[in-house]
C-alpha positions as CSV (number, residue, x, y, z in Angstrom):
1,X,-96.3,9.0,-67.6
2,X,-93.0,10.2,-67.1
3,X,-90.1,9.4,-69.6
4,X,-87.8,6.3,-68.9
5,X,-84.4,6.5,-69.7
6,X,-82.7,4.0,-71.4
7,X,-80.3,1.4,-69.5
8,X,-77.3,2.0,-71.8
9,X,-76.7,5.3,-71.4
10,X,-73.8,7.2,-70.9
11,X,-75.4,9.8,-68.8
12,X,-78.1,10.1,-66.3
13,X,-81.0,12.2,-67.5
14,X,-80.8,14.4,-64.7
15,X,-77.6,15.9,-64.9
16,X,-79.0,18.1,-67.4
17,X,-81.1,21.0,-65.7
18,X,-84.0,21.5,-67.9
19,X,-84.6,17.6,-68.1
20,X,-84.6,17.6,-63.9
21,X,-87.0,20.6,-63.8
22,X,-89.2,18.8,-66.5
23,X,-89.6,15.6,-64.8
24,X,-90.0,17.7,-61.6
25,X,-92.5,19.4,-62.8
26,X,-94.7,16.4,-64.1
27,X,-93.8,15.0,-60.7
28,X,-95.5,17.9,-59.1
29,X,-98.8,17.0,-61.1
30,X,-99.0,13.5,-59.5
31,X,-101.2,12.1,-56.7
32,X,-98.9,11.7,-53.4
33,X,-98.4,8.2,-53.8
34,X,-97.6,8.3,-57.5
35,X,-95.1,10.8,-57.0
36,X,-92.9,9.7,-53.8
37,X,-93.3,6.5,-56.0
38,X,-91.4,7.8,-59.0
39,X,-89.2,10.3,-56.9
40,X,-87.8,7.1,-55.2
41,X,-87.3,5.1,-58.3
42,X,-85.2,8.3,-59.5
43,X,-83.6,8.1,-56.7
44,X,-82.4,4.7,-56.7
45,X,-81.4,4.7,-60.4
46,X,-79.4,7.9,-59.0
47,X,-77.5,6.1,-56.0
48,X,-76.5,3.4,-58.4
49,X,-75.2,5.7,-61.1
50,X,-71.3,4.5,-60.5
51,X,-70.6,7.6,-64.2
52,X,-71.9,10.1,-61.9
53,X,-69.8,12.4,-59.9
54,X,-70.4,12.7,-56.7
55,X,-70.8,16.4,-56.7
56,X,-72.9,15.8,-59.8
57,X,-75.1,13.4,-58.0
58,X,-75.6,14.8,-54.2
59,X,-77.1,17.7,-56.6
60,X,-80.1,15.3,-58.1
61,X,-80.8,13.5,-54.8
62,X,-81.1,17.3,-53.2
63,X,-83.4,18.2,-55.8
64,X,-85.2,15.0,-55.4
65,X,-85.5,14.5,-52.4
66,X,-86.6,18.2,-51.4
67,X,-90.0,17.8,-54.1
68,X,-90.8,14.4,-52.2
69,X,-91.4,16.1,-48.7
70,X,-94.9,17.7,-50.0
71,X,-96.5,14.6,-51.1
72,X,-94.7,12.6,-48.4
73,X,-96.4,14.6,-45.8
74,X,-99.3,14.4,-47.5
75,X,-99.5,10.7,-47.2
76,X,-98.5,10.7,-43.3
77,X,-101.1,13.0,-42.5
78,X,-103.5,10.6,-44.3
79,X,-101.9,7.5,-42.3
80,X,-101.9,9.2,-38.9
81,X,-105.5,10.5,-39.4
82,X,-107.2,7.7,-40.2
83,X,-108.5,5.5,-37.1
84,X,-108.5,2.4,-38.2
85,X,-106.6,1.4,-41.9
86,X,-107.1,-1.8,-43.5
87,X,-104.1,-3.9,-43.5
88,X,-104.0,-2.6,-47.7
89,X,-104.5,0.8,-46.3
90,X,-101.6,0.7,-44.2
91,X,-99.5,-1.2,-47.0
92,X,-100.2,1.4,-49.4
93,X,-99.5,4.2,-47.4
94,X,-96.8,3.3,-44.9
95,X,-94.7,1.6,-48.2
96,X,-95.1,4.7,-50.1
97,X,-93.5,7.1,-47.0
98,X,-90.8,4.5,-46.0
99,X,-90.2,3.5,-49.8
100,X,-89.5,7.0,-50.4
101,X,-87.2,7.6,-47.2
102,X,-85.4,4.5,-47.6
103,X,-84.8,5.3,-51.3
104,X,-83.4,9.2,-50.0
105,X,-81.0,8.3,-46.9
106,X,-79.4,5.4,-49.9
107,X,-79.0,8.3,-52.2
108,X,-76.8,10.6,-49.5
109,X,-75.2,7.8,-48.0
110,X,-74.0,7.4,-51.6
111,X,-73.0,10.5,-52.4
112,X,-71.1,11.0,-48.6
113,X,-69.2,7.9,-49.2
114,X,-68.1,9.2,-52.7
115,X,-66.9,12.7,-51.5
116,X,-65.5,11.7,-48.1
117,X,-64.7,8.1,-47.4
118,X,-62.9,8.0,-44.6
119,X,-62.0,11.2,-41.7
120,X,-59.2,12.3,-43.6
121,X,-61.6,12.8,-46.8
122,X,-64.2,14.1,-44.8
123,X,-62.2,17.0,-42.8
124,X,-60.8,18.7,-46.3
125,X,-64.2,18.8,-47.7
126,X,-66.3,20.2,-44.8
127,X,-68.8,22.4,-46.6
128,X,-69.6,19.7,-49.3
129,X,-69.8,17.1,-46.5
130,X,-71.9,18.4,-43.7
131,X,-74.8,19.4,-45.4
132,X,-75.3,16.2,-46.7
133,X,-74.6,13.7,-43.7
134,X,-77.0,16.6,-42.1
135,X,-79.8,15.6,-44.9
136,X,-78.5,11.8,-44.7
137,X,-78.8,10.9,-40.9
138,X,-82.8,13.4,-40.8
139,X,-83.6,10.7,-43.5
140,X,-82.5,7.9,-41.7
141,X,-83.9,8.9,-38.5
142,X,-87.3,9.4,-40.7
143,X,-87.2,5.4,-42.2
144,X,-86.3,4.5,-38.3
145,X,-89.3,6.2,-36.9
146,X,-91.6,4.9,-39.4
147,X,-90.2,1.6,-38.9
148,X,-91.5,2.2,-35.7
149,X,-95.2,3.1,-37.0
150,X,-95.3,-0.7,-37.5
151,X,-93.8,-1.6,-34.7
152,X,-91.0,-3.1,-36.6
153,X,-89.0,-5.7,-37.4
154,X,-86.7,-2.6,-37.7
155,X,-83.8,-3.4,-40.0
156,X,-80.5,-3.7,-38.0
157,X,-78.5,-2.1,-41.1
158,X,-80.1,1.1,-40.3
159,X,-78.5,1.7,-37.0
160,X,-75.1,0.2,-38.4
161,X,-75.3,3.3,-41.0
162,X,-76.4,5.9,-38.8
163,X,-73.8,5.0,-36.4
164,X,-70.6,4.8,-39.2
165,X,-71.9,8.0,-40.3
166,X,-72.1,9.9,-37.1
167,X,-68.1,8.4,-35.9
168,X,-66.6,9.5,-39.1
169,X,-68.2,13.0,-39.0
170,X,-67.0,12.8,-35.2
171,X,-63.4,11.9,-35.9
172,X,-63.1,14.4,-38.8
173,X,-64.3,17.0,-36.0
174,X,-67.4,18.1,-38.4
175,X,-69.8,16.9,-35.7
176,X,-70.8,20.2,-34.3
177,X,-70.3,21.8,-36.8
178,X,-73.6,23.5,-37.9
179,X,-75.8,24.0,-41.3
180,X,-79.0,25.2,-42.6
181,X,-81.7,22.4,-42.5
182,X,-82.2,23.3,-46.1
183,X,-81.2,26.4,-48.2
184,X,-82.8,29.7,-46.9
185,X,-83.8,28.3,-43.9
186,X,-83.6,30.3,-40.8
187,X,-82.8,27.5,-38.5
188,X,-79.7,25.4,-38.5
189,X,-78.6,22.2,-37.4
190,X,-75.7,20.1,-37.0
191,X,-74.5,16.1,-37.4
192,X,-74.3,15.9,-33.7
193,X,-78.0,17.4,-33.1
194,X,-79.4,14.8,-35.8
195,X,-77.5,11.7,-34.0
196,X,-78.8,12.8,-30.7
197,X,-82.3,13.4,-32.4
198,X,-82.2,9.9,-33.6
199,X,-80.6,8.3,-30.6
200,X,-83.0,9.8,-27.8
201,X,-85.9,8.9,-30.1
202,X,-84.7,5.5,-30.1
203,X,-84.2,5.1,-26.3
204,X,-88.0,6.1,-25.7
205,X,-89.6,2.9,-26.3
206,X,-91.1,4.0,-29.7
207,X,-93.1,1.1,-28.9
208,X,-95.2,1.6,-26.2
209,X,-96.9,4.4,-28.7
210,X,-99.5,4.6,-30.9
211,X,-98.1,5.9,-34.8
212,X,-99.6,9.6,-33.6
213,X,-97.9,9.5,-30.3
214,X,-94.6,8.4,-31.9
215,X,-95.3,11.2,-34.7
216,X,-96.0,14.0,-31.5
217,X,-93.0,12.0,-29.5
218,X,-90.8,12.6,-32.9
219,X,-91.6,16.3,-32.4
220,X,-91.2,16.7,-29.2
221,X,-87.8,15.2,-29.5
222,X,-87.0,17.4,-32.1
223,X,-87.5,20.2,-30.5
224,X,-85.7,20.0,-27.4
225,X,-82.7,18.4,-28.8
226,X,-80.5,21.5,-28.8
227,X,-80.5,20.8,-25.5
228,X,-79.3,17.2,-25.0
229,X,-75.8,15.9,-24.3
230,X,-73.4,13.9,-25.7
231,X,-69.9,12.6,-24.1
232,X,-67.4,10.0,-24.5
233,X,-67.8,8.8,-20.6
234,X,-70.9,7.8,-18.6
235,X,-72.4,10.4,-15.8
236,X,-75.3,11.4,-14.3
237,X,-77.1,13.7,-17.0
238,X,-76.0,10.7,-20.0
239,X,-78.0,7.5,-18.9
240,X,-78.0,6.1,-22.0
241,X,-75.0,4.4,-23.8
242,X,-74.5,3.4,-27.8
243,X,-71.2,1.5,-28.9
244,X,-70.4,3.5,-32.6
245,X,-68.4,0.4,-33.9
246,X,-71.8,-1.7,-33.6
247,X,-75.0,-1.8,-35.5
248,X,-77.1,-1.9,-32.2
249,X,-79.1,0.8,-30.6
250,X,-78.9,2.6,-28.0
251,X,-79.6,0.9,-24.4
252,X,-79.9,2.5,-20.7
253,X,-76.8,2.2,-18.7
254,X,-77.4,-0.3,-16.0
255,X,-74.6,-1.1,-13.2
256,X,-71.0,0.1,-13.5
257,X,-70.2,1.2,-17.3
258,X,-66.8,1.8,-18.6
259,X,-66.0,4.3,-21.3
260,X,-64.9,2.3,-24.4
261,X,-63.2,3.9,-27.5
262,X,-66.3,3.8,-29.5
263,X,-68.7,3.9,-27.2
264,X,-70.8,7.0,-26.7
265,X,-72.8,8.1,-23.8
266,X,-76.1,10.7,-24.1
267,X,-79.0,12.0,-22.3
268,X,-81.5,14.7,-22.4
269,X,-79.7,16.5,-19.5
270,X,-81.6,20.4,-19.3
271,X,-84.1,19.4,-22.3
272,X,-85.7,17.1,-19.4
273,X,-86.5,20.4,-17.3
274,X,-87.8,22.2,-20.7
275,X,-90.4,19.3,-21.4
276,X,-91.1,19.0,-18.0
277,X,-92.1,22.9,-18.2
278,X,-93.9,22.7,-21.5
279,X,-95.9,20.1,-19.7
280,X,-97.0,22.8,-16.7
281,X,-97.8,25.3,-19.9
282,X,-100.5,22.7,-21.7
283,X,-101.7,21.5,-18.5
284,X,-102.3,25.5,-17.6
285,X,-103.7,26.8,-21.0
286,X,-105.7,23.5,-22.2
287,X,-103.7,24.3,-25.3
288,X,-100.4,22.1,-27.2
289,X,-98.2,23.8,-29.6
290,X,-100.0,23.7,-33.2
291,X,-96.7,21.8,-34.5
292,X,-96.6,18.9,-32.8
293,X,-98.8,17.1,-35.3
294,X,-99.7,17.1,-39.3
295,X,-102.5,18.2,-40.3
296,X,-105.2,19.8,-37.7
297,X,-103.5,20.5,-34.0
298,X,-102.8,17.5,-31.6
299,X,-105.5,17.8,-28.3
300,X,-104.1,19.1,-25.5
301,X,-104.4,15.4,-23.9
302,X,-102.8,13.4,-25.9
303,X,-99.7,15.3,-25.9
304,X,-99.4,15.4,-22.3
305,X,-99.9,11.5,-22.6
306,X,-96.8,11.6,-24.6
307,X,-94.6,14.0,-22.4
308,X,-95.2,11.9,-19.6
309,X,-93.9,8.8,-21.9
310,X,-90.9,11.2,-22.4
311,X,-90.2,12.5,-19.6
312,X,-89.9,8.4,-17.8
313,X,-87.4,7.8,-20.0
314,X,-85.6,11.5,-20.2
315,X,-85.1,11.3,-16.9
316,X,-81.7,10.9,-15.2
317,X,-82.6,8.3,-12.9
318,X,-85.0,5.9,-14.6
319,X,-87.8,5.2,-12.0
320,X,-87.5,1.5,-10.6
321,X,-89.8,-0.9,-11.8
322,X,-93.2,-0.7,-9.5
323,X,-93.1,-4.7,-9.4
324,X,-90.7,-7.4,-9.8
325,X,-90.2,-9.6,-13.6
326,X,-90.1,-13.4,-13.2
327,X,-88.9,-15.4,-16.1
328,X,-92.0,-18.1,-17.2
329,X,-93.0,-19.9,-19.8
330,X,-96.6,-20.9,-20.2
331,X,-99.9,-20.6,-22.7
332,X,-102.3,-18.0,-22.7
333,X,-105.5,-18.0,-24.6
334,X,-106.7,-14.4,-25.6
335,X,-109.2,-12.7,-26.8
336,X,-109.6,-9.2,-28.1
337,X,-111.5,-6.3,-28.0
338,X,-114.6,-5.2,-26.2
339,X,-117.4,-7.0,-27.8
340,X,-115.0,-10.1,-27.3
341,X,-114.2,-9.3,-23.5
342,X,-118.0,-9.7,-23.1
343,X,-117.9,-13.0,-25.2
344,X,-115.5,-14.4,-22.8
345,X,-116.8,-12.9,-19.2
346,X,-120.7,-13.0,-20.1
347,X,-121.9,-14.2,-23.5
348,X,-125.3,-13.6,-23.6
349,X,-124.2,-10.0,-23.3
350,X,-122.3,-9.2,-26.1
351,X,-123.6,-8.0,-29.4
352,X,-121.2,-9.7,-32.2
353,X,-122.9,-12.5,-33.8
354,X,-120.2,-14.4,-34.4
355,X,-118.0,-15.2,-31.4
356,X,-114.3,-13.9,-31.9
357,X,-111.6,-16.7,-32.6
358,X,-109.5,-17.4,-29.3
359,X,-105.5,-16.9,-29.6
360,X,-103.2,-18.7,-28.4
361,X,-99.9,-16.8,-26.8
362,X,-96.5,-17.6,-24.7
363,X,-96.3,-15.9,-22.1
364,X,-92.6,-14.9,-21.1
365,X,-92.6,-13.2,-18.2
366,X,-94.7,-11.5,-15.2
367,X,-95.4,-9.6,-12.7
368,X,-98.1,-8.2,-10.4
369,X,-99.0,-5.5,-13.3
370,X,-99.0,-7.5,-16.2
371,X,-97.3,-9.8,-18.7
372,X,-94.8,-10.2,-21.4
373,X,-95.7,-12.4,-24.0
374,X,-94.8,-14.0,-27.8
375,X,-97.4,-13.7,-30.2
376,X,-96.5,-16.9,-32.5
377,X,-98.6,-15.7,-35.4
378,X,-100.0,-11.9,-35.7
379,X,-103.8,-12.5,-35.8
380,X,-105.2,-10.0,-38.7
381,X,-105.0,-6.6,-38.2
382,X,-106.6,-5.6,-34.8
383,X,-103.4,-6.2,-32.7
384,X,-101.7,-2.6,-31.5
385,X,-100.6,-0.5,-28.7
386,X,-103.4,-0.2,-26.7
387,X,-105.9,-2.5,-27.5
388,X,-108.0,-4.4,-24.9
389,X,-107.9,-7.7,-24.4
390,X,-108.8,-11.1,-22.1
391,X,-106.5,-13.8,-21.3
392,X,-107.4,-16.8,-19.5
393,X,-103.6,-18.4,-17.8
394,X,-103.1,-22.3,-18.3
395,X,-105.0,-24.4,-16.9
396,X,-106.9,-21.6,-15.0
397,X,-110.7,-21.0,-15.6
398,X,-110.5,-17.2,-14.7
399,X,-110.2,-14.1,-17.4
400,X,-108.0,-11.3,-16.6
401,X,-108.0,-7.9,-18.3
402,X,-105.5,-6.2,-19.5
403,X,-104.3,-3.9,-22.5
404,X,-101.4,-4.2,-24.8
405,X,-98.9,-1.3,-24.2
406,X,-96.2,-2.4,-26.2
407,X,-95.7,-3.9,-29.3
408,X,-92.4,-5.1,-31.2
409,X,-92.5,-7.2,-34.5
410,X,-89.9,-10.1,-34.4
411,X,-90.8,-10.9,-38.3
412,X,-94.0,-9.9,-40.5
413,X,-95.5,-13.2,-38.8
414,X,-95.0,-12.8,-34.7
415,X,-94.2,-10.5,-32.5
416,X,-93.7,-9.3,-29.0
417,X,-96.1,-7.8,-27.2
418,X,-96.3,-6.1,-23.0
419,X,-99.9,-6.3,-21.6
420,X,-100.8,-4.2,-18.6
421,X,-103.5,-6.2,-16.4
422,X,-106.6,-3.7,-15.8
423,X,-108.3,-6.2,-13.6
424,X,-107.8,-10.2,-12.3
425,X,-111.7,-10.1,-11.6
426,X,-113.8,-8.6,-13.7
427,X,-117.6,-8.5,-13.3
428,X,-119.9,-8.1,-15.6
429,X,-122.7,-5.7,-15.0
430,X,-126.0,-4.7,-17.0
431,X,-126.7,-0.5,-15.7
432,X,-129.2,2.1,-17.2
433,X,-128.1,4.9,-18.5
434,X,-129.8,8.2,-16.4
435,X,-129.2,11.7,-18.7
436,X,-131.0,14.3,-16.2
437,X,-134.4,13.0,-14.7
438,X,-134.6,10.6,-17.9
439,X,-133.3,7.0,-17.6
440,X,-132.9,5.1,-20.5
441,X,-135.2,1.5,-20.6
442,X,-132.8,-0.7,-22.6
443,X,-129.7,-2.2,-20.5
444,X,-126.1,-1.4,-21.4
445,X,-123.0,-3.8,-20.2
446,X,-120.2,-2.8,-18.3
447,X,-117.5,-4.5,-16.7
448,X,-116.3,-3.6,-13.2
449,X,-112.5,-3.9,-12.8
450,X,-112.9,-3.5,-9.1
451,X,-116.5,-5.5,-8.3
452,X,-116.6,-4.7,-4.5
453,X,-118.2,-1.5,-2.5
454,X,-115.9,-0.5,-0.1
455,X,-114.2,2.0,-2.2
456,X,-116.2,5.4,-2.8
457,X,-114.5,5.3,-6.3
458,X,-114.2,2.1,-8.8
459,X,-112.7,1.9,-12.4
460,X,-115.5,0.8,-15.2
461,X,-114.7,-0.8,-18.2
462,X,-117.3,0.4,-21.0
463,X,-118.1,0.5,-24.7
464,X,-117.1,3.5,-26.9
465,X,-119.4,6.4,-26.7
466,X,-121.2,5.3,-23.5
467,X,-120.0,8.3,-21.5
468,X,-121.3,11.6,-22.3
469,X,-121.1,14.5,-20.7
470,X,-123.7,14.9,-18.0
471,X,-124.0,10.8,-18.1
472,X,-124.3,8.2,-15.1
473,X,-125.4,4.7,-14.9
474,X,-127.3,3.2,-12.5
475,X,-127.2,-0.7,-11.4
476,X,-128.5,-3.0,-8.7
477,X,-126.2,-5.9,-7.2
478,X,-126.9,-8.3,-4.5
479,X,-129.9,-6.3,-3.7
480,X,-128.6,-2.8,-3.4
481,X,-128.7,0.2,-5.7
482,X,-125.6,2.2,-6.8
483,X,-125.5,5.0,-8.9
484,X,-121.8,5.5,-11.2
485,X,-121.1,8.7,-11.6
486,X,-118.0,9.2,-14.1
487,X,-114.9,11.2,-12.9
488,X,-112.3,10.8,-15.0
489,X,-111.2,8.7,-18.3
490,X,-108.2,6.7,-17.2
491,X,-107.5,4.6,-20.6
492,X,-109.3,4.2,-24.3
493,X,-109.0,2.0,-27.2
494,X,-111.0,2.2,-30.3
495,X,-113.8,0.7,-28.9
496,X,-113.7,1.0,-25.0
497,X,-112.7,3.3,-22.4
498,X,-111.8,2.6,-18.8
499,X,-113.6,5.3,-16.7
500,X,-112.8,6.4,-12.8
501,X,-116.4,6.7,-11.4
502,X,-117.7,7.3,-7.8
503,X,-120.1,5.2,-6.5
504,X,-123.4,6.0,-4.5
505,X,-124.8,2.8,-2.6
506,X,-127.9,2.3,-1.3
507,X,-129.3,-0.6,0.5
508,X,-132.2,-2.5,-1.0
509,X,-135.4,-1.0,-1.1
């Protein structure tokens, strides 16, 4: 156990060296959690220090913060690589990491406050100042996008800091001016790059992703933010518009804008053509760039998943929607996952034994390709991005299919949610699975999203680990035999995947 210092002291314990490299060292020895843990309660008792000067301090939270990014990655690695957490899983992990990042951006925020208050302050002391607004706005861009992981409620305060921060660098004219990213690193950065870092980011519907898109979407943002752009009036290569006197994030520019003292106006301008290229490259080789992920390489799919998420919204021109919103306000019940699809559309078909609990949901609004809707109470832990689910309209007696492309927490009890339909009338179907000449004697159940048979090609809704390579299923409808044979995978969720097939039909025998 490491050494607690007493509340009356005069003097923090770790303005002397040799007791900071001793408790770093015992630090070192911890399990992950432990140590971001005990590096953020330092950390705290560090920001709150009011006998420290401010020189004195921005030393410690350096020092602290730099031997928390080992075991912080550590743990994120863990979180992103696991499938399926527990709801204590997730609360272990995810409060660990954001405990930890929340506890760091406090600590600079501190110390850049006490060095450089105002402009004035901050343009005399430029080399003392930069460096740590630099570290300050990467950590709170880190406790934003991990605020995203969870798909929120994201804490207002953070974007009220990150934009005071970023207007008084501005004003002092320190902005551009550029750093290391840490001591004896060859690459440097600069307050502008990490506001733009955070404010594209932010503007890319974080939501709409799964935690290891938003990790690879983090990246990717990252790494072509050199090339974004920043002015102080609207045009065509900055869509996107964020008021510095406000504690709101940033929002597309819709209709005539007006430049406002504090408003700011960005966009990814050339970095668009860059990911746009680095798409053509993984699409080519099969291969993504070993960085865009911890831990073992991202596949070369689900990056170009994310690109495409990217490049919508780094786009100059936002593409229009493909179908009109109406405003509505009516029930929904829903159910979730595959085994409960089946429940719903065909029940003697479905394996669970016990038949999954119905929600109830308020739909908001709708279109032709899906629905907005309120989720009054978060049901357990199976709701995220992109898993399936049934919903049967008020008063209707028909299930429609969709899955659930974005997700926003209101509070830790209800959310928001944006469900893509898939189909309006699904069929459920028993096939055979055929490997070769062999075809298999006990049934499997499918849906079909589109039932009829005058397309040659027809999307199939099936369990998880059904399709194999050199796989198809055969079935026999209203007398006529039809053999699936799978294209392409068009959408999957831990325990379903929606595959393109082409259909063979024959007439009855």
């Amino acid at each position: 156990m490491l050494k607690v210092f007493g509340l009356g002291a005069a003097t923090h314990p770790l303005v002397d060296e040799r007791e900071r490299s001793r408790v770093l060292r015992e630090v070192s020895g911890l399990e992950s959690h432990r140590a971001v843990e005990e590096l953020a309660r330092w950390l705290r008792s560090t920001a709150i220090d009011a006998d420290l000067r401010a020189d004195k301090k921005a030393g410690i939270v350096r020092s602290l913060e730099a031997a928390g990014r080992v075991p912080m990655h550590m743990l994120a690695r863990e979180y992103l690589a696991t499938p399926r957490l527990s709801k204590l899983q997730e609360e272990h992990l995810w409060g660990g990491i954001h405990g930890f990042c929340a506890a760091a951006a406090a600590g600079y925020l501190r110390c850049a406050a006490a060095i450089a208050p105002d402009a004035r302050a901050a343009a005399a002391k430029p080399n003392q100042v930069v460096p740590i607004a630099v570290h300050a706005l990467r950590a709170l861009g880190t406790q934003l996008k991990w605020e995203h992981m969870r798909y929120g409620p994201i804490d207002r305060g953070l974007w009220t800091e990150i934009n005071r921060l970023y207007e008084r660098l501005e004003a002092a004219g320190l902005a551009g001016l550029a750093v290391r990213e840490f001591p004896g690193s060859p690459s440097r950065t600069s307050p502008e790059l990490e506001f733009l870092r955070i404010a594209m980011f932010g503007a890319c519907s974080p939501g709409s992703l799964l935690p290891a898109q938003i990790e690879i979407a983090d990246r990717l943002t990252a790494r072509f933010a050199r090339w974004f752009r920043i002015a102080s009036h609207p045009g065509p290569a900055t869509p996107y518009r964020i008021d510095l006197a406000q504690g709101a994030p940033p929002a597309r520019c819709v209709g005539e804008v007006s430049a406002a003292p504090a408003a700011r106006f960005f966009g990814a301008d050339t970095g668009h053509e860059r990911l746009v290229a680095l798409r053509e490259e993984i699409a080519s080789t099969g291969e993504a760039p070993p960085d865009l992920a911890p831990g073992a390489p991202a596949g070369a799919d689900d990056v170009l998943e994310v690109i495409d998420h990217l490049a919508h919204y780094w786009a100059s021109r936002l593409a229009s929607r493909k179908y009109p919103r109406h405003g509505i306000r009516s029930r929904l019940t829903v159910v979730w996952g595959f085994e409960g699809v089946l429940d719903a559309l065909d029940p003697l078909a479905s394996l669970s034994f016990e038949k999954r609990a119905m929600e109830s949901w308020i739909v908001e609004n709708a279109s032709a390709g899906g629905v907005g809707a309120l989720v009054p109470s978060i049901p357990g832990e199976w709701l995220q991005v992109g898993c399936l689910v049934a919903m049967q309209p008020e008063g209707g007696m028909n299930w429609l299919l969709g899955t659930v492309k974005r997700l926003t927490r209101i509070d830790e009890a209800s959310a928001h949610v944006g469900i893509q339909t898939l189909a309006r009338s699904p069929t459920p179907v028993e096939f055979r699975v055929q490997t070769g000449n062999a075809t298999a004697l006990k049934p499997e159940t499918g849906v079909l999203l589109d039932p009829g048979y005058t397309e040659a090609e027809v999307p199939v809704l099936l369990r998880a680990c059904t399709n194999e390579p050199g796989r198809t299923f055969l079935l026999e409808r209203e007398g006529r035999h039809t053999q699936l044979v799978p294209m392409a995978v068009t959408a999957r969720g831990p325990d379903y995947e929606v595959v393109r097939c082409r259909q063979l039909v024959r007439g009855g025998e």
